[in-house]
C-alpha positions in Angstrom: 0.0 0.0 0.0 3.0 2.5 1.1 4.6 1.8 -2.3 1.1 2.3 -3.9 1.0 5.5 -2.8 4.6 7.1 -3.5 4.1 5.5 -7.0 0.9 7.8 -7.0 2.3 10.9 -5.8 5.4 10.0 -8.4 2.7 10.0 -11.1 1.1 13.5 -10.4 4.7 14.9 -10.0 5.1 13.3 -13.6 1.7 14.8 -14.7 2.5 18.2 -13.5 5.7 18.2 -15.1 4.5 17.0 -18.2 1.6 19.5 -18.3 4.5 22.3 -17.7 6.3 20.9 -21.0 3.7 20.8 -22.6 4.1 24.3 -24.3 6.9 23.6 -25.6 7.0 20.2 -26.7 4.2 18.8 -29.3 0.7 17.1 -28.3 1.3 13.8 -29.9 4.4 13.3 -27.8 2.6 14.8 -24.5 -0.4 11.8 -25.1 2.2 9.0 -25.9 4.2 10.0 -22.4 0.3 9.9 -20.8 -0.3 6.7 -22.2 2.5 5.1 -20.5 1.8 6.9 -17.5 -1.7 5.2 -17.3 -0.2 1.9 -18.7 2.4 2.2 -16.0 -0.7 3.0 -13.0 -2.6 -0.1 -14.7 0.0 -2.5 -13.7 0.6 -1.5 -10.7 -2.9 -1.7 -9.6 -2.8 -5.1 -11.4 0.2 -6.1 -9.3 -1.2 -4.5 -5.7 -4.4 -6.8 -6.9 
């Protein structure tokens, strides 16, 4: 459960930063990174399952 969480709180940090680059890098690259992001979250819930 600990490791749950800091893998959350890792994820927003990675949101928020990727939000912030967003202006300067392009869309396409921004939603790939998200995918992986929720791809990333998904197995970990799988896992903690």
């Amino acid at each position: 459960m600990i490791k749950k969480s800091n893998k959350l709180k890792l994820s927003k940090r990675a949101t928020k930063r990727l939000l912030a680059t967003s202006r300067k890098k392009n869309l396409t690259r921004l939603k790939f990174e998200a995918l992986i992001l929720l791809r990333s979250d998904l197995t970990c819930q799988i896992v903690s399952q």
